[in-house]
N, C-alpha and C positions, 0 to 999 in steps of 0.2 A: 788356733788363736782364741784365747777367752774374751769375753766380750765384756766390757763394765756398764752396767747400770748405773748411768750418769746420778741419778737419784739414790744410789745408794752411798757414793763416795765421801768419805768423810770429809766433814763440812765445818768450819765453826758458825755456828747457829747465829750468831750474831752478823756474820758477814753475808750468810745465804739471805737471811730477811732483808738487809742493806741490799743485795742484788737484786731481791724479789719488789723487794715496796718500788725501788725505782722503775726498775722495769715494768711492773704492774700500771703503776701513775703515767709514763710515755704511753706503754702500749695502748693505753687506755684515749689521750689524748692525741696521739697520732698514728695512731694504727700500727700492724705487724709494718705493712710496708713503707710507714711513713718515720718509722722508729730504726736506727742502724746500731753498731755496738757501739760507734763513739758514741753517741748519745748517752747511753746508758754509764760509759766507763767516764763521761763527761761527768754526768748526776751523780757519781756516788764512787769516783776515784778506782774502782777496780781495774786492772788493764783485763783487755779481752782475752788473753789465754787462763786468767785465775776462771773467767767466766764460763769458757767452754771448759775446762775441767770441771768444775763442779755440776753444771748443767747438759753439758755435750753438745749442742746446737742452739740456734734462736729459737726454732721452732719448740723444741722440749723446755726454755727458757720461757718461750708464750704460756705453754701449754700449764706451767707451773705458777706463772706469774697469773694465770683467768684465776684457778684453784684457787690462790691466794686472796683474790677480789668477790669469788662466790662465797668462800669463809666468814671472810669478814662480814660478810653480805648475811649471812645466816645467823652470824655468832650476835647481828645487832640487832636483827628480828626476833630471837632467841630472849632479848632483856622482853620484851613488851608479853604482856599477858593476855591470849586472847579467848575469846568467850566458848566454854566448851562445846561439844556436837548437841547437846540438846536444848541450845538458846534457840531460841528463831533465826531463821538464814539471814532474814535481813539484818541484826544484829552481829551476826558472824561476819556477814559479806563486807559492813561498814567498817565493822572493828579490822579485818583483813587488810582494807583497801587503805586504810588511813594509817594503820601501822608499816604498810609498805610503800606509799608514801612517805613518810617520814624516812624510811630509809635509802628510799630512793636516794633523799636529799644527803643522809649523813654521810653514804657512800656511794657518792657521784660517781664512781669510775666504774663500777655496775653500768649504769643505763647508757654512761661513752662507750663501752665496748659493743652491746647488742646494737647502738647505732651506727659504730662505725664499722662490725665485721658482719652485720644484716644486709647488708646493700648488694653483695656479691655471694654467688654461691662458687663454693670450692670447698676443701678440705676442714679451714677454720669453721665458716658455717656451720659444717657436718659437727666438729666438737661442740661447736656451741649448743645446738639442739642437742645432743645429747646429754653436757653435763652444765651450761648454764642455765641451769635451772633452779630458784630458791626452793628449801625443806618445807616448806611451807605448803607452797604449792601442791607440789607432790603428794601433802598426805590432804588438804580441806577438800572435804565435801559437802553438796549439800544436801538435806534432808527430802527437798524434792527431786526426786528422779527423773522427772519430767526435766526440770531447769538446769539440773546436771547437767544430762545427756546433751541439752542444747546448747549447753557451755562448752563443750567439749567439741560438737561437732560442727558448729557455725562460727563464724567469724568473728562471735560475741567476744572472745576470749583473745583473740589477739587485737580490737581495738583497744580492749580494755589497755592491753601491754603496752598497746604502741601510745598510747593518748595519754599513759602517765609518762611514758619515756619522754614526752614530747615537753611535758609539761613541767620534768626535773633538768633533763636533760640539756634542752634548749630552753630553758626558765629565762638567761637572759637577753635574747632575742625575743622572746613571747613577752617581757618586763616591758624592752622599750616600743613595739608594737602597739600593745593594749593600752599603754601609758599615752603616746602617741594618738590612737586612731580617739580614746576617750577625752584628749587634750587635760589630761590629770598629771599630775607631781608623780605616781605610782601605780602600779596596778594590782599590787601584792602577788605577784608570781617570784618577783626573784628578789628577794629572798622570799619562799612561798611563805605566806602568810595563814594564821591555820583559818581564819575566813575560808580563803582561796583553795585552802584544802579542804574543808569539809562541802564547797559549793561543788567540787569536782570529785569526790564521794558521793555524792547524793547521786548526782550525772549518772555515774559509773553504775553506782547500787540498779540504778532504775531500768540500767542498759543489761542486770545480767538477770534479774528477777522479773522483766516483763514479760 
């Protein structure tokens, strides 16, 4: 029996992006297990066998719909320009943190997913560490090997992650907190304000270069 590669089947391009962006935006907002196919055939009219044809399971439907959100994810960090390897770190590290910040914001279903499929380890997890990872990432370094190295090996590196996730992420829970605990109108978290963003770049900068 020959096997078909769900991802290879012919598709109208227009209808797989319809499956993908919905699917993408749920699975993002309610998780793998909190997302069903009616949902999806809810969102964007598909019935559930055009779906498993073209994709084969939820699971390969996930796995395509992350892809889609790391894309996008890279394709908006990709517009900003940032300062080559021989600026100063601290100039690289700000310009880094602030242009992905901002992206945090533009594509919010980035920092819903590492929130909502970080919590449990299993198999999701497992893809995630492997492939949600920004291009970005992967290639900056910095010119001290010393501040490298310690970015890499201490936990400098995933507060950084987790304390912007927290900060785009649950932006409006942290809105009416800070607004609250300071008795203010606003706190410029949500919608982040670039104040609010450059006072949590500086934070961040001084957490990876001390």
């Amino acid at each position: 029996m020959t096997t078909v590669d769900a991802a290879t089947l012919p598709v109208a391009a227009g209808k797989a992006d319809e499956i993908l962006d919905a699917a993408a935006t749920l699975f993002a907002a309610r998780g793998f297990d909190g997302t069903s196919f009616r949902d999806i055939t809810a969102a964007m009219g598909a019935k559930r066998p055009l779906i498993l044809y073209h994709f084969g399971s939820k699971e390969e439907l996930w796995r395509r719909a992350m892809r889609r959100i790391v894309d996008r994810f890279d394709a908006r960090m990709a517009l900003v320009a940032l300062p080559p390897p021989d600026r100063p770190d601290r100039e690289r590290v700000t310009a880094a943190l602030r242009a992905y910040l901002d992206t945090l914001v533009a594509v919010p279903e980035y920092g819903q997913v590492l929130l909502r499929e970080g919590v449990a380890s299993g198999p999701r997890l497992d893809w995630i560490v492997r492939n949600f990872v920004p291009a970005f990432a992967i290639y900056f370094h910095l010119s001290d090997s010393f501040a490298q190295d310690r970015l890499r090996r201490s936990m400098r590196r995933d507060m950084v992650i987790g304390s912007t996730l927290v900060a785009t992420a649950l932006g409006p829970l942290l809105e009416g907190s800070i607004a609250a605990a300071s008795h203010e109108e606003t706190a410029g978290i949500y919608p982040m304000s670039a104040s609010r963003r450059d006072e949590l770049v500086a934070l961040l900068t001084a957490l990876i270069l001390a």
